[in-house]
N, C-alpha and C positions, 0 to 999 in steps of 0.2 A: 509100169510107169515109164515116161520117156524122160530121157534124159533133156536137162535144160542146162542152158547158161545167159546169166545175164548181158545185156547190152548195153544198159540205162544205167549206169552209176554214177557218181558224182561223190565227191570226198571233200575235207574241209578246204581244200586247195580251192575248190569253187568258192572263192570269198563271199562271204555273206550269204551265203545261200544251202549252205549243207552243213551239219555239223558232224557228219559222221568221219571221223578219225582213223585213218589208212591201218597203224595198227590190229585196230577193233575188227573191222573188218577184214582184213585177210584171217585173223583169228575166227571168223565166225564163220567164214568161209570152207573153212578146213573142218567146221562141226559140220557145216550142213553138206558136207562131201561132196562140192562142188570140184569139177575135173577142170575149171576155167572161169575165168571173168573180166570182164573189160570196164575199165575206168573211161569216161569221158567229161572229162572237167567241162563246164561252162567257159569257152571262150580262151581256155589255155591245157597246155601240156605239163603243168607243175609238179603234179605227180608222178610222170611216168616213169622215170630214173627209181625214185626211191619207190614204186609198185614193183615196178621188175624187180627190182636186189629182193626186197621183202617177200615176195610169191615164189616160196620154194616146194608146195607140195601140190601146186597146181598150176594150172597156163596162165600165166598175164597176158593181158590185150590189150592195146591201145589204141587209143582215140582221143578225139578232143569233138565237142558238144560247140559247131562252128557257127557263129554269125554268117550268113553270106547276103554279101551285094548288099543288106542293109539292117538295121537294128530291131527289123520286126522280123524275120525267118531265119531259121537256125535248121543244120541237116547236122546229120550225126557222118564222123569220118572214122572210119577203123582200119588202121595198119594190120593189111595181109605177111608184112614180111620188112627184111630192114630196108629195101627198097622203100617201099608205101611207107615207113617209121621215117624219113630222112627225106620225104616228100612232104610227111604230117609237119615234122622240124619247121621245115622252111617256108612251110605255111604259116602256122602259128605265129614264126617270126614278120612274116611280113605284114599281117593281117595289124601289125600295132604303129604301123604307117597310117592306117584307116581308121582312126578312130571316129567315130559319129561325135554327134552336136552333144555336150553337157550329159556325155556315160563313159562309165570303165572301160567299156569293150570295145573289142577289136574286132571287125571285121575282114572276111576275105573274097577278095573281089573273085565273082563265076567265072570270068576271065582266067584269070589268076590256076583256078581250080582246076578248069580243062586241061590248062597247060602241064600240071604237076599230080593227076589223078592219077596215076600208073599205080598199081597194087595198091588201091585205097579202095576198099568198100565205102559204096554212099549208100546210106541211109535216112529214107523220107521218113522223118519222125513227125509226131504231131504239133512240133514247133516250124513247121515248113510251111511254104508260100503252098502246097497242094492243099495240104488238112486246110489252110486260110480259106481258102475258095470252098473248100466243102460243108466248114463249120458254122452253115448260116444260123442257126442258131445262136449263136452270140453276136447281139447287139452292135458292137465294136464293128465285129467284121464285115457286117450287112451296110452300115454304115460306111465303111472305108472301101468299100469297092469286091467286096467279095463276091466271084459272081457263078458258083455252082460247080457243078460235075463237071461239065463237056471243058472249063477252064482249068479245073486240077488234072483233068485226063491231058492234056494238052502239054503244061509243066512236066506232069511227070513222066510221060512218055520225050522228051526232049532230056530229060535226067538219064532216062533210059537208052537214050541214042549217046550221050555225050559221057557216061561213064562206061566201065566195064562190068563193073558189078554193083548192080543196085537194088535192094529190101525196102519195103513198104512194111512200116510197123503199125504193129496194133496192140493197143493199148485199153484195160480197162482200172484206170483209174477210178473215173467218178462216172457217174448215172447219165453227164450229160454226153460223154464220148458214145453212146449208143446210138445216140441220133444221128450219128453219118458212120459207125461202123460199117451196114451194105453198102454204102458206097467205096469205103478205103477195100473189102472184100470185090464187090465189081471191078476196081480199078486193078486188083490184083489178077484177077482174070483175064480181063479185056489185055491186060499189056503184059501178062505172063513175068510178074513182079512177084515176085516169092514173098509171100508174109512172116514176119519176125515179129515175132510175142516177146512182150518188153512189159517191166512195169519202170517207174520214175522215180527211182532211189537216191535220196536225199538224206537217211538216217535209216541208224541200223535196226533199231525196235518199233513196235508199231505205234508206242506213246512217247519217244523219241523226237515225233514232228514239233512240239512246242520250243526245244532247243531251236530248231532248223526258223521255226517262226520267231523267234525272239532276234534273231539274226537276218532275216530280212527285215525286220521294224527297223532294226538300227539302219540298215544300207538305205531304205524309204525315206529314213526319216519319220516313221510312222509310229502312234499309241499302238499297244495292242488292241482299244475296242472303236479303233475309226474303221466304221462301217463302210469307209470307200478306198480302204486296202486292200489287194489282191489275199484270197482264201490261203492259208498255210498249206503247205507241200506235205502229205500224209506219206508218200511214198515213202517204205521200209521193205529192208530185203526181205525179202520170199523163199521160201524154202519150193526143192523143187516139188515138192507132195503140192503148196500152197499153188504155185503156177499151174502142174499139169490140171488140178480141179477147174482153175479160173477159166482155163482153157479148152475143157471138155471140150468142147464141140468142133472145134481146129486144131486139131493133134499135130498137122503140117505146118504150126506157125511155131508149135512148141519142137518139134525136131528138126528144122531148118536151124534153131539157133546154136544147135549141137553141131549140125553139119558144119556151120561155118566158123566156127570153134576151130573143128579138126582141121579145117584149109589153113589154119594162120600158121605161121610159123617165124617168130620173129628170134631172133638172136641179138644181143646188142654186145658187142666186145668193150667194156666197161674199165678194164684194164690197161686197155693202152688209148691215152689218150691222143687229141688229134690237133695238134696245134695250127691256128691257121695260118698260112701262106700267104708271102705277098706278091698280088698279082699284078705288082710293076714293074719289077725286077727286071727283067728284059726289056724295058722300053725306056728305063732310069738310065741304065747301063750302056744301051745303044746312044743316049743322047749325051755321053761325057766319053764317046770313045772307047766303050770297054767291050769285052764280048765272054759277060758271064751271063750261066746259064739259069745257077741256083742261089734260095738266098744264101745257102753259107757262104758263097765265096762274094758277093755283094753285100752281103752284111760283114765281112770281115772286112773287107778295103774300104768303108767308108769308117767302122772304127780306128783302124789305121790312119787311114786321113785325117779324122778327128784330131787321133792323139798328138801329130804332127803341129797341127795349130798351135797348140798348149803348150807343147815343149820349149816355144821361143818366152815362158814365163818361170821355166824350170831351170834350175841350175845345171851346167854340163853333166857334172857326175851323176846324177839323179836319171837320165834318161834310158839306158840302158833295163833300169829296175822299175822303169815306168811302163816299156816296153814288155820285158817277161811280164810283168804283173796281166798285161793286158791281153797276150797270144793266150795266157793261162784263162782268163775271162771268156775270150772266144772260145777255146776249146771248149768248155763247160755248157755253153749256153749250145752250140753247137750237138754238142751230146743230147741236150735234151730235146733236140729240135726246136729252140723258141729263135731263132733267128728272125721267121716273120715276122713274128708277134713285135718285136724287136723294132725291125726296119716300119711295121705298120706306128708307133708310137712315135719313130723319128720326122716317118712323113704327116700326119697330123702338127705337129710342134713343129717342125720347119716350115709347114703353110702358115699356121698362126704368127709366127713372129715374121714372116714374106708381109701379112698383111698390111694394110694402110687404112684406116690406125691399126697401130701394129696389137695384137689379141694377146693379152698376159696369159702364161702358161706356167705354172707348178701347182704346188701343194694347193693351194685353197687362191679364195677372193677374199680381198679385204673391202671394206664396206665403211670403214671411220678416217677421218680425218688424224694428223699426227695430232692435233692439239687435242682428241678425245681424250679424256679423264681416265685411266685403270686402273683397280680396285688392286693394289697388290702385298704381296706379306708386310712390305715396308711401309706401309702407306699407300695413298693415293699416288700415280705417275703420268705425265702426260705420255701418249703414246708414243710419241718419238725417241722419250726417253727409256723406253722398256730394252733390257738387253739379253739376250742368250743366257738362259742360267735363272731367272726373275721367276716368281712362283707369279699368278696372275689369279682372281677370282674369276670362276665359271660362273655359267648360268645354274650348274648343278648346286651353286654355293661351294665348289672344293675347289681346292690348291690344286693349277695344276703348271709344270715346267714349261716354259717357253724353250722349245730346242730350237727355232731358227725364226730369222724375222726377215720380211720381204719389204719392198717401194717399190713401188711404181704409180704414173699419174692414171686416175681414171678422169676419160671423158662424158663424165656426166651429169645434168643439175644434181647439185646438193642442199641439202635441208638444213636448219640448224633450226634445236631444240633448246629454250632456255628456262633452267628449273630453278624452282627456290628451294632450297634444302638447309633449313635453321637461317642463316645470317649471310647465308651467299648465295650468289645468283652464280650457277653450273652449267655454262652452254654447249650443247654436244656440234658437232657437224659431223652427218652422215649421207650415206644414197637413199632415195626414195623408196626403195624395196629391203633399205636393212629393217630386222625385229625390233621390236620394241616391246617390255613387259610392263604392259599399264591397264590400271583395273584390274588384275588379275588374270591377262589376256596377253599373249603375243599378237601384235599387229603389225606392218607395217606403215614405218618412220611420216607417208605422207600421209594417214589416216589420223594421225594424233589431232588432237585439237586440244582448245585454252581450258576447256572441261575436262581433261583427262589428268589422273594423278599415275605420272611415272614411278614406278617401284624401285626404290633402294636396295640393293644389295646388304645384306649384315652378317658378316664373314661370321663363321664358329668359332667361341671363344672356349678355351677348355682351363676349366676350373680344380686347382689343386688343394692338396690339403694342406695347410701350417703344421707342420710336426713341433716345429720349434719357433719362437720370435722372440728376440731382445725387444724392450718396447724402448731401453734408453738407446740402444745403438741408432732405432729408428729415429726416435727425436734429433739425435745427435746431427745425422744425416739431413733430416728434415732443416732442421736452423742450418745447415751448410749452405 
């Protein structure tokens, strides 16, 4: 029997679309004595940190399952090493600049791809713009411009100029992938594309899929028996006995995937992390006269500068212990290398408040007017009256402490909401995009209408026992 390893995985990371649980499978991987396996999420790299830590008795692989150039073809990408890992990274990352029209996903511009392909395996999967042109057979595609062989030979021979290393998969999922298998084997010929035997693993057992299907209804939107939903995803892993059988007849597509197994070799130093860098440092520096070269010592002198500001608000005695306090700060933060991180946070927030109108910057946004109504331990409060310390009703119904409170003006139309609650009329003023809980619905504020009943709030009242009660004391008290 020849040794295999899977290519086509996919873990609950691929939201809505898998339900098989990273755990479980590394576990089942280690029964069916697998020497290797490669995870490629649908559209992200979610997984790959916690596969790797997890995969201790065998190879982890990485990839990611990539939209490119547009939301109907997808190529499989597999990190040959951390090189190709740290090219996948910054792909991933950028590909959610792209999102298509009313979907999740992310796209990665070809563009993009060429430029960052260095130790990346591509792999022409049967979700690619090649299988599209081949798979006349389906409707859809015949219709949308599918136009045969000599147009997928053309694709994928231009995959095969612009990558280094490129697989043509083949796959028998279902009865109707037969219908252009000669053709995905000629094209592997003609262009001297080494074939990869794959099946499309979505769940670990093979009556497993109704999870996997119950999980795309939700992401559709879809019944389970609307007859014009895409068929459920059967794919469940294979043991290698099941693949080399499926594969009788091309033993070369089932040991290629061995082969390129043993080529990967990725290392990820997990330990030390990498904090980012700011890469203005030098052109900050050069424009105020300085000539530092790193951020420590440019994030040290504008804390210093800082502190200077503030000290004309501090008493004399006091600055000396405001100073240690603060070379002690730098030191620290210095140590762990977050200086960037540091100066990147300052420069963001000193752009916002630069702006015109100037961009409010801390903890949160606020969204109510000061006259809004708050639900609080004491009573009702208007919000201007709420102070540091005030317990306040959440949406969760709990008590929770107000630790600080902000002002500032927002520039924007406001709404105002007026309720009748028993004998008074309660008018809120809020922004068009605050919540609102009416009917049983969070909406937003400009959605409300004269039909809509706003939900009250009813704090939790906790009920004790009477161990003991005068009934005259009461009275007594009562006539007072």
């Amino acid at each position: 029997m020849l040794d295999f390893v899977h290519f086509n995985i996919h873990t609950d990371y691929s939201l809505l679309h898998s339900s098989l649980k990273l755990k479980e499978l590394i576990k089942k991987a280690e029964e069916l004595e697998f020497k290797a396996l490669a995870i490629s999420e649908l559209g992200n790299m979610f997984s790959a940190v916690d596969f790797y830590k997890q995969a201790k008795n065998f190879k982890p692989i990485i990839g990611i399952d990539a939209y490119i150039e547009s939301e109907n073809f997808r190529l499989k990408l597999i990190a040959k090493n951390k090189n190709g890992y740290d090219n996948l990274m910054y792909l991933s990352s950028i590909s959610y600049l792209y999102h298509y029209k009313n979907n999740e996903y992310a796209i990665i511009p070809y563009e993009e791809l060429k430029k960052h392909s260095k130790d990346i395996v591509v792999i022409i999967s049967y979700e690619s713009e090649v299988v599209f042109h081949l798979n006349l057979l389906e409707q859809e595609n015949f219709l949308n411009g599918a136009m045969g062989y000599e147009k997928a030979k053309e694709i994928a021979n231009q995959y095969k100029n612009d990558f280094d290393e490129v697989y043509l998969e083949i796959r028998r999922d279902f009865k109707e992938q037969k219908f252009f298998e000669n053709e995905i084997i000629s094209l592997s010929k003609e262009l001297n594309l080494p074939l990869l035997a794959t099946t499309d693993v979505w769940h670990l057992d093979k009556l497993d899929y109704i999870y996997s299907d119950a999980l795309e209804c939700i992401g559709e939107n879809k019944q389970f028996d609307d007859l014009h939903r895409r068929l459920p995803k059967k794919g469940y892993l294979k043991s290698k006995e099941e693949m080399n059988e499926l594969f009788s007849d091309l033993p070369e597509a089932i040991s290629n995937t061995s082969r390129l197994a043993d080529s990967i070799d990725i290392e990820l130093n997990l330990g030390n992390p990498t904090p980012p860098k700011f890469k203005f440092t030098k052109e900050y520096a050069k424009k105020e006269g300085l000539d530092f070269e790193s951020d420590e010592e440019y994030f040290a002198y504008k804390c210093r500068e800082g502190l200077q500001k503030r000290l004309q608000y501090i008493p004399q005695e006091k600055h000396q212990e405001y100073k240690d306090r603060l070379e002690h700060e730098i030191q620290i933060i210095n140590q762990m290398k977050f200086p960037g991180y540091m100066l990147i946070v300052w420069d963001f927030v000193r752009e916002a408040h630069s702006r015109t109108p100037h961009i409010p910057v801390g903890p949160g946004r606020g969204c109510l007017t000061k006259d809004a109504l708050v639900w609080t331990k004491k009573g009702i409060k208007r919000l201007d009256k709420i102070k540091k310390g005030d317990f306040v009703l959440t949406h969760k119904n709990r008590y929770k402490k107000v630790l600080n409170t902000f002002e500032y003006k927002v520039d924007e139309e406001l709404l105002r909401i007026e309720t009748f609650y028993g004998d008074f009329i309660s008018p809120i003023t809020l922004t068009k995009d605050h919540k609102v809980f009416v009917n049983d619905n969070w909406i937003q504020a400009q959605d409300v209408t004269t039909k809509d009943y706003l939900t009250l709030p009813i704090p939790k009242r906790e009920i004790q026992t009477i161990k003991k009660w005068d009934l005259s004391t009461f009275c007594n008290d009562y006539v007072k």
